[in-house]
C-alpha positions in Angstrom: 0.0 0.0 0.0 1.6 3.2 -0.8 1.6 6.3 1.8 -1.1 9.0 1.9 1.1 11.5 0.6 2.4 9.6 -2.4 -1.2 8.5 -3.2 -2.9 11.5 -3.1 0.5 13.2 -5.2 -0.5 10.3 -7.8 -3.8 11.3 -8.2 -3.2 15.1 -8.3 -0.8 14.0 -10.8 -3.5 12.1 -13.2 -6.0 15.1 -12.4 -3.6 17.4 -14.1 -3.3 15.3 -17.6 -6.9 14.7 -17.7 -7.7 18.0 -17.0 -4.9 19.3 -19.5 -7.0 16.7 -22.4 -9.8 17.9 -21.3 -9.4 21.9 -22.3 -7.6 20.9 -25.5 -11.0 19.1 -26.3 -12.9 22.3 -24.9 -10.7 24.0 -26.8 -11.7 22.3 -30.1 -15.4 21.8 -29.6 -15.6 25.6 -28.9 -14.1 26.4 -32.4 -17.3 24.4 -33.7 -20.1 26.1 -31.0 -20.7 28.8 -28.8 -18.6 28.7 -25.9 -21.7 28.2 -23.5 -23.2 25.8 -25.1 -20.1 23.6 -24.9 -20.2 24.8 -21.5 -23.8 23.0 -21.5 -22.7 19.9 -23.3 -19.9 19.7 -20.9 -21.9 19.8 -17.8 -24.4 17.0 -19.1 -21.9 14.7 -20.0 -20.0 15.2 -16.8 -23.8 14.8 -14.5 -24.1 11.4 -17.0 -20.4 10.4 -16.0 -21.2 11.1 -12.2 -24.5 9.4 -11.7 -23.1 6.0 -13.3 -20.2 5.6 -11.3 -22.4 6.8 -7.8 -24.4 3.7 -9.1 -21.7 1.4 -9.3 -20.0 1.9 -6.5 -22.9 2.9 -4.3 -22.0 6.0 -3.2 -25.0 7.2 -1.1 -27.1 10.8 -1.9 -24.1 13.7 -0.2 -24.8 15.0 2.9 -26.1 18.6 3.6 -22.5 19.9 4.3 -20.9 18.4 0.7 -24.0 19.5 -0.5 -23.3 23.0 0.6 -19.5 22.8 -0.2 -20.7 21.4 -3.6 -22.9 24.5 -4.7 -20.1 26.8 -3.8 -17.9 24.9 -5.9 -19.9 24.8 -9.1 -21.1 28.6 -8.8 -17.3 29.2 -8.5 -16.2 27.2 -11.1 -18.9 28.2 -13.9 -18.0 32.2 -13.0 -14.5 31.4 -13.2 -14.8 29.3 -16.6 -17.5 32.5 -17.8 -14.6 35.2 -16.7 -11.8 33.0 -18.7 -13.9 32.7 -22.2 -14.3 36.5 -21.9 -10.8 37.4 -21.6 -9.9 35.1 -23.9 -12.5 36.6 -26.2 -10.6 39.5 -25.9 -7.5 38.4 -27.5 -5.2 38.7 -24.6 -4.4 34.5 -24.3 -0.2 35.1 -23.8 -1.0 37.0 -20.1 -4.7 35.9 -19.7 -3.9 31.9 -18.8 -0.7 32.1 -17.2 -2.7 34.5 -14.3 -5.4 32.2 -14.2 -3.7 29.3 -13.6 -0.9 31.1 -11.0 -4.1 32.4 -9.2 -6.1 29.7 -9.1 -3.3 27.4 -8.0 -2.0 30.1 -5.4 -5.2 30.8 -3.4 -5.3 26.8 -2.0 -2.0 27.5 -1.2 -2.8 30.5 0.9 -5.5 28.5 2.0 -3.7 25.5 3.2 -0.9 27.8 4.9 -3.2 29.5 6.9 -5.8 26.1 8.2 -3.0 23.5 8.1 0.8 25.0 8.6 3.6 25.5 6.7 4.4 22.8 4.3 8.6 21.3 4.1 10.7 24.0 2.3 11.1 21.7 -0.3 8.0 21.6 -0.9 7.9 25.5 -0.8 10.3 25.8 -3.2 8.6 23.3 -5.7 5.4 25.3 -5.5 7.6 28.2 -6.7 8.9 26.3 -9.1 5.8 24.8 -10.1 4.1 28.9 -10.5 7.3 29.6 -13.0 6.4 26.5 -14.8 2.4 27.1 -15.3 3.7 30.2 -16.3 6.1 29.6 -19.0 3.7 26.9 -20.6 0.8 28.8 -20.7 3.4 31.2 -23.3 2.9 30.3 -26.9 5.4 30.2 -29.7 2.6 32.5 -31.7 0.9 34.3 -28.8 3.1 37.8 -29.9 4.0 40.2 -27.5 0.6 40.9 -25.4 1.4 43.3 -22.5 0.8 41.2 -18.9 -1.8 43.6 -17.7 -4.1 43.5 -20.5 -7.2 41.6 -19.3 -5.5 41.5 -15.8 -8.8 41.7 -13.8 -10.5 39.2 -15.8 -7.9 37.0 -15.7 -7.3 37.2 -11.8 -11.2 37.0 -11.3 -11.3 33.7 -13.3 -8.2 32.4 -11.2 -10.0 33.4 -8.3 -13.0 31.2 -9.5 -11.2 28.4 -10.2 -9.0 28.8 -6.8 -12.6 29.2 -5.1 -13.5 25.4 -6.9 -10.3 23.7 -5.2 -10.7 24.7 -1.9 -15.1 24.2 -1.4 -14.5 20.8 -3.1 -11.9 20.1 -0.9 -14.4 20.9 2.3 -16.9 18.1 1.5 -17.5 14.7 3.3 -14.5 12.4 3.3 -15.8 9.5 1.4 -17.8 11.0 -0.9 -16.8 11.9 -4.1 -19.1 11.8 -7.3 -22.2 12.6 -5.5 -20.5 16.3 -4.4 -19.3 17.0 -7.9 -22.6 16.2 -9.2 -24.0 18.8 -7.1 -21.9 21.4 -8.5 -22.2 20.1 -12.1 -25.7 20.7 -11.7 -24.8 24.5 -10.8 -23.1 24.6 -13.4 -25.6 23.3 -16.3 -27.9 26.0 -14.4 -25.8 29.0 -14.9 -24.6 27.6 -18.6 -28.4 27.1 -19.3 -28.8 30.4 -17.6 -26.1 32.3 -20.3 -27.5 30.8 -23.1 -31.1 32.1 -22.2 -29.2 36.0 -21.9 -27.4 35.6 -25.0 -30.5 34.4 -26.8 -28.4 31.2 -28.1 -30.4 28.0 -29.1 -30.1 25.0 -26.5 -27.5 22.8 -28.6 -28.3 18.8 -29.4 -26.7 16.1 -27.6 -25.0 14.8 -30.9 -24.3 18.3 -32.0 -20.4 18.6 -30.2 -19.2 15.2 -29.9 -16.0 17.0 -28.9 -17.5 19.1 -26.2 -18.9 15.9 -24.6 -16.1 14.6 -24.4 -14.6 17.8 -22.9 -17.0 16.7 -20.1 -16.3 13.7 -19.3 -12.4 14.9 -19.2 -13.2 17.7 -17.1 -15.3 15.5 -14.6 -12.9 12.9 -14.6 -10.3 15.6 -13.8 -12.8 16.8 -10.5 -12.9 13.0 -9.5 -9.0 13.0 -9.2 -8.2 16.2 -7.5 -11.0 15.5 -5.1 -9.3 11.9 -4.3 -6.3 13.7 -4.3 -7.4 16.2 -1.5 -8.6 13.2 0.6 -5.1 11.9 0.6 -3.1 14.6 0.8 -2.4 18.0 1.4 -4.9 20.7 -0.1 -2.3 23.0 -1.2 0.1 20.1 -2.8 -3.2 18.4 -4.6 -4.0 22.3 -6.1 -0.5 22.6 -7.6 0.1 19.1 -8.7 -3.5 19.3 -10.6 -2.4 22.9 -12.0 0.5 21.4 -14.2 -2.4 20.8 -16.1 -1.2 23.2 -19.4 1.7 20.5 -19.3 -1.4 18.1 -20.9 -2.7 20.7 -23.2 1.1 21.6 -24.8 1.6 17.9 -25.6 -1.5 17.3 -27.1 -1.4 20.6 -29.5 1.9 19.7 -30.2 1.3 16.2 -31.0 -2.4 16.5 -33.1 -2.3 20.0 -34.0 1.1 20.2 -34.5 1.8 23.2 -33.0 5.6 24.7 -32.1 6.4 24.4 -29.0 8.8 27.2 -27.9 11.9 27.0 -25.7 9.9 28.9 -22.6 7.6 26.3 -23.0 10.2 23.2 -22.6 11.7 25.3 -19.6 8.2 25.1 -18.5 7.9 21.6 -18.8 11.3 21.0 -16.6 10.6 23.1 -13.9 7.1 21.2 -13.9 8.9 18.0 -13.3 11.6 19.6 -11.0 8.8 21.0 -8.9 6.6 17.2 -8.7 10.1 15.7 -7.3 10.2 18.6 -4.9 7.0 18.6 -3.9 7.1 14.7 -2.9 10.3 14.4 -1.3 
């Protein structure tokens, strides 16, 4: 049986390729549809996903608390998402994901600090390390020279969403996993069905984004993870390990896309993996 620590590093780990396949597929399916209805497609896929494996492995309905924690988490996670698609919109993607992902992976951090200590100064060190990384992935080869504070606030406010996801999914039941996340995937269809009904945009087939659905099951399966992860480990080590999650997204452009990958992005990429050694010595 391997320790707590290493488990719940393993599963942060797997969290942060499945989420990193997961937005490349977001990614994609948006280029075909509306951002919220993939958004939509997304959520249903993910509820489909949830309520299976609840079933199979007889998870019973979540208790009021990760019921609570749960609805936080999906109000937080659909604002963050909405913020990120409109500064993205915006054309500012060199300096708009890079401060997402350094927000939302510095706020559980902060978090963990203050409710459970200071972690080992290696570890310390690797979360710096781990920041730089995010950082220098999220930099593409084409991205041009966008100034850093251009869609600043927008970017911080969908780090700040995303941040908010990690730690209220974090606060629910031990033992329970898909029926919380299903909660919040629920508040999330609810606020995409919500944006669609504001931006007068027809509700979008089931079979009309293969891609987005698939974006949705990713994404879930990337909730399932980190929340296994937090169970087992640290919250602030489970947020940065699951925020390497560009690493995923880089190797899959690069690979079906064929997209250049620059030398800030390799850079990247090694202080990633200098940072996971850190993190778990």
């Amino acid at each position: 049986m391997l320790p707590a620590d290493l488990l719940g590093a393993i599963y942060a780990l797997i969290s942060a390729m499945v989420w990193g396949s997961g937005d490349f597929s977001g990614g994609m399916a948006a280029r075909k549809s509306n951002r919220y209805q993939v958004l939509m497609l997304a959520a249903l896929s993910g509820m489909v996903v949830l309520v299976v494996c609840a079933l199979v492995w007889g998870e019973h309905f979540p208790s009021r608390n990760s019921i609570f924690w749960g609805i936080l988490a999906g109000a937080a996670g659909a604002l963050g998402m909405a913020a990120l698609y409109h500064a993205l919109s915006l054309g500012h993607t060199a300096s708009v994901a890079p401060t997402s992902a350094i927000t939302c992976a510095a706020l559980p951090v902060l978090f963990g600090i203050v409710t459970a200590g200071l972690p080992r100064t290696t570890q310390l060190v690797g979360f710096v390390l781990a920041f730089i990384g995010i950082y220098l992935l999220s930099k593409s080869a084409s991205a041009g020279e966008k100034t850093f504070r251009e869609g600043m606030f927008l970017a911080f406010f969908s780090g700040i969403g995303f941040g908010g996801f990690f730690i209220f999914i974090a606060q629910v039941d031990k033992g329970q996993v898909f029926t919380p996340i299903l909660v919040a995937r629920t508040v999330t269809l609810g606020i995409a069905l919500l944006m669609l009904r504001l931006k007068h945009l027809p509700t979008p087939g089931l079979i009309s984004n293969p891609i987005g659905i698939l974006a949705g099951i990713l994404d879930t399966s990337g909730n399932v993870f980190y929340l296994l992860a937090t169970q087992y480990t640290r919250l602030d080590v489970a947020a940065v390990l699951s925020s390497l999650y560009p690493a995923g997204t880089v190797i899959l452009a690069t690979l079906i896309l064929k997209e250049k990958v620059s030398r800030a992005q390799w850079a990247g990429a090694s202080m990633c993996l200098l940072a996971v050694g850190l993190i778990n010595l």
